[in-house]
C-alpha positions as CSV (number, residue, x, y, z in Angstrom):
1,X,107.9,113.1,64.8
2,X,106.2,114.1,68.1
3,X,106.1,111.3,71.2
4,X,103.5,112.0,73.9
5,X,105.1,111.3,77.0
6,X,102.6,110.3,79.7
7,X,102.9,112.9,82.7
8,X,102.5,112.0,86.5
9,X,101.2,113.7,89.3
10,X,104.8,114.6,91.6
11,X,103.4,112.8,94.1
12,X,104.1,109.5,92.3
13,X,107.8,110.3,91.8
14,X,108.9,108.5,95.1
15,X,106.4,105.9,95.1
16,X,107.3,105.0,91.9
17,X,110.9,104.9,92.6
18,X,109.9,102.4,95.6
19,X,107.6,100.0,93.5
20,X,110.9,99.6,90.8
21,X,113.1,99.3,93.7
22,X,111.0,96.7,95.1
23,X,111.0,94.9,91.8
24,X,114.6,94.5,91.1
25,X,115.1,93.9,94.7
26,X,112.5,90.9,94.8
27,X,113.9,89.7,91.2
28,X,117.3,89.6,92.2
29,X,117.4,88.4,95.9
30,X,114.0,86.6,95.9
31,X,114.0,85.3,92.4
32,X,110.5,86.8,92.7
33,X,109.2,88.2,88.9
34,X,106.9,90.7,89.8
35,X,104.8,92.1,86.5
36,X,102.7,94.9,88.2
37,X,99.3,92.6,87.9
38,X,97.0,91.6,90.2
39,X,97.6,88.2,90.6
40,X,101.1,89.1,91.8
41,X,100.2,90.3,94.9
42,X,99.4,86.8,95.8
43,X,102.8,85.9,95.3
44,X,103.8,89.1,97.4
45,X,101.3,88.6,100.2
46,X,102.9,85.1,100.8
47,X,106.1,86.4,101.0
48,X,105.3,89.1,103.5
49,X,103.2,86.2,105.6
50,X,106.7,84.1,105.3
51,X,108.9,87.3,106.6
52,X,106.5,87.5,109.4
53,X,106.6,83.8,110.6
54,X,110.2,83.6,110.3
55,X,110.4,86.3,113.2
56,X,112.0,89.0,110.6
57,X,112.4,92.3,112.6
58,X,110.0,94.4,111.5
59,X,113.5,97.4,111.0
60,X,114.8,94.6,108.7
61,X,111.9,94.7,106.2
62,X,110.5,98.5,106.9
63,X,111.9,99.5,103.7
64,X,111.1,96.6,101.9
65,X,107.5,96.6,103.0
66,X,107.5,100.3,101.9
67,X,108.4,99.5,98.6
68,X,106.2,96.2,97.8
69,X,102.7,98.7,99.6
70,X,104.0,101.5,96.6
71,X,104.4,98.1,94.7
72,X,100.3,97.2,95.0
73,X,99.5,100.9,94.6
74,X,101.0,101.0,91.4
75,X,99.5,97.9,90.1
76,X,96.3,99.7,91.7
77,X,96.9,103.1,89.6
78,X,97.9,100.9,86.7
79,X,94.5,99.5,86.4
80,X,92.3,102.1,87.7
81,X,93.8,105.2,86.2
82,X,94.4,106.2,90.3
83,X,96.7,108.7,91.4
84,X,99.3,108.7,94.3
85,X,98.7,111.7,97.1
86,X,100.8,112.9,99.0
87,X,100.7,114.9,102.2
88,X,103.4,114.8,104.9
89,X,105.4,112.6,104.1
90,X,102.6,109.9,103.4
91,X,101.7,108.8,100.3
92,X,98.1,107.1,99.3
93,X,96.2,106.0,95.8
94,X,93.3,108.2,95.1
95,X,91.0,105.9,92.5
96,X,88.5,107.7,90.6
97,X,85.4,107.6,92.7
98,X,87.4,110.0,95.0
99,X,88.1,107.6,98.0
100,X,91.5,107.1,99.2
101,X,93.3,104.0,100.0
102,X,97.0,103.3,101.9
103,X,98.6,100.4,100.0
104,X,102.1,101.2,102.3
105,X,100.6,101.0,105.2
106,X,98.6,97.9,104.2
107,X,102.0,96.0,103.5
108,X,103.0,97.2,107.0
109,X,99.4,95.4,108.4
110,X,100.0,92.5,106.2
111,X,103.5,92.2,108.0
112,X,101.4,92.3,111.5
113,X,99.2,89.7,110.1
114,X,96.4,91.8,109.5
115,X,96.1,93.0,106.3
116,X,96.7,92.2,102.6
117,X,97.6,93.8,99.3
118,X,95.7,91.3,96.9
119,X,92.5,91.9,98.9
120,X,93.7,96.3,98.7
121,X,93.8,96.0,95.1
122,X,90.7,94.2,94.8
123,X,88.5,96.2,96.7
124,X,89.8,99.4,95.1
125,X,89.6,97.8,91.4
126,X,86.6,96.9,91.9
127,X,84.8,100.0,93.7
128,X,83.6,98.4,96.8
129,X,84.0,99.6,100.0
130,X,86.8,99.1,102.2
């Protein structure tokens, strides 16, 4: 008997990694249960907001961050059927309709107070524009 693995783009190999990172990390030290849904980037978004008004250093959390924005792109590519890009050394979610969106960088604007994954995901589940 034959099992179909499900292939990946390479581009998703280190994103990946970061989103699973991210989730033991955020289960272990955080007591955080992230299930790669939606609705858990409202639990995520609040803890970035707390990081941020505690005065964390932003070096303190830069890998962190990096690993809950491949976090959202996941649960973005999870539902969408998206893809992860990569080019440089940056890595982005390509949904369907062809447009591109930045989930890492938008943890790092969520961290500045101007951004958040839950509204990310949202906007790119849905098709809107951004």
């Amino acid at each position: 008997m034959t099992t179909q693995q499900e292939t990946r783009p390479s581009a998703a190999t280190k994103p990946v990694r970061w989103a699973a990172d991210a989730v033991s990390v955020m289960r272990e030290g955080a007591r955080l249960r992230l299930d790669y849904s939606a609705q858990s980037l409202w639990r995520v978004d609040r803890m970035i907001d707390g990081l941020r008004r505690e005065g964390t250093p932003y070096g303190a959390v830069e890998t962190t961050l990096r690993g809950l924005g491949a976090y959202a792109g996941e649960v973005i590519a999870r539902q969408t059927g998206a893809e992860w890009w990569a080019s440089g050394g940056d890595h982005w979610i390509r949904t369907s309709d062809g447009r591109l969106w930045d989930p890492i960088d938008e943890a790092r604007r969520c961290f500045a107070g101007d951004g958040s994954l839950r509204l990310l995901c949202r906007d790119a589940t849905r098709g809107g524009p951004r």
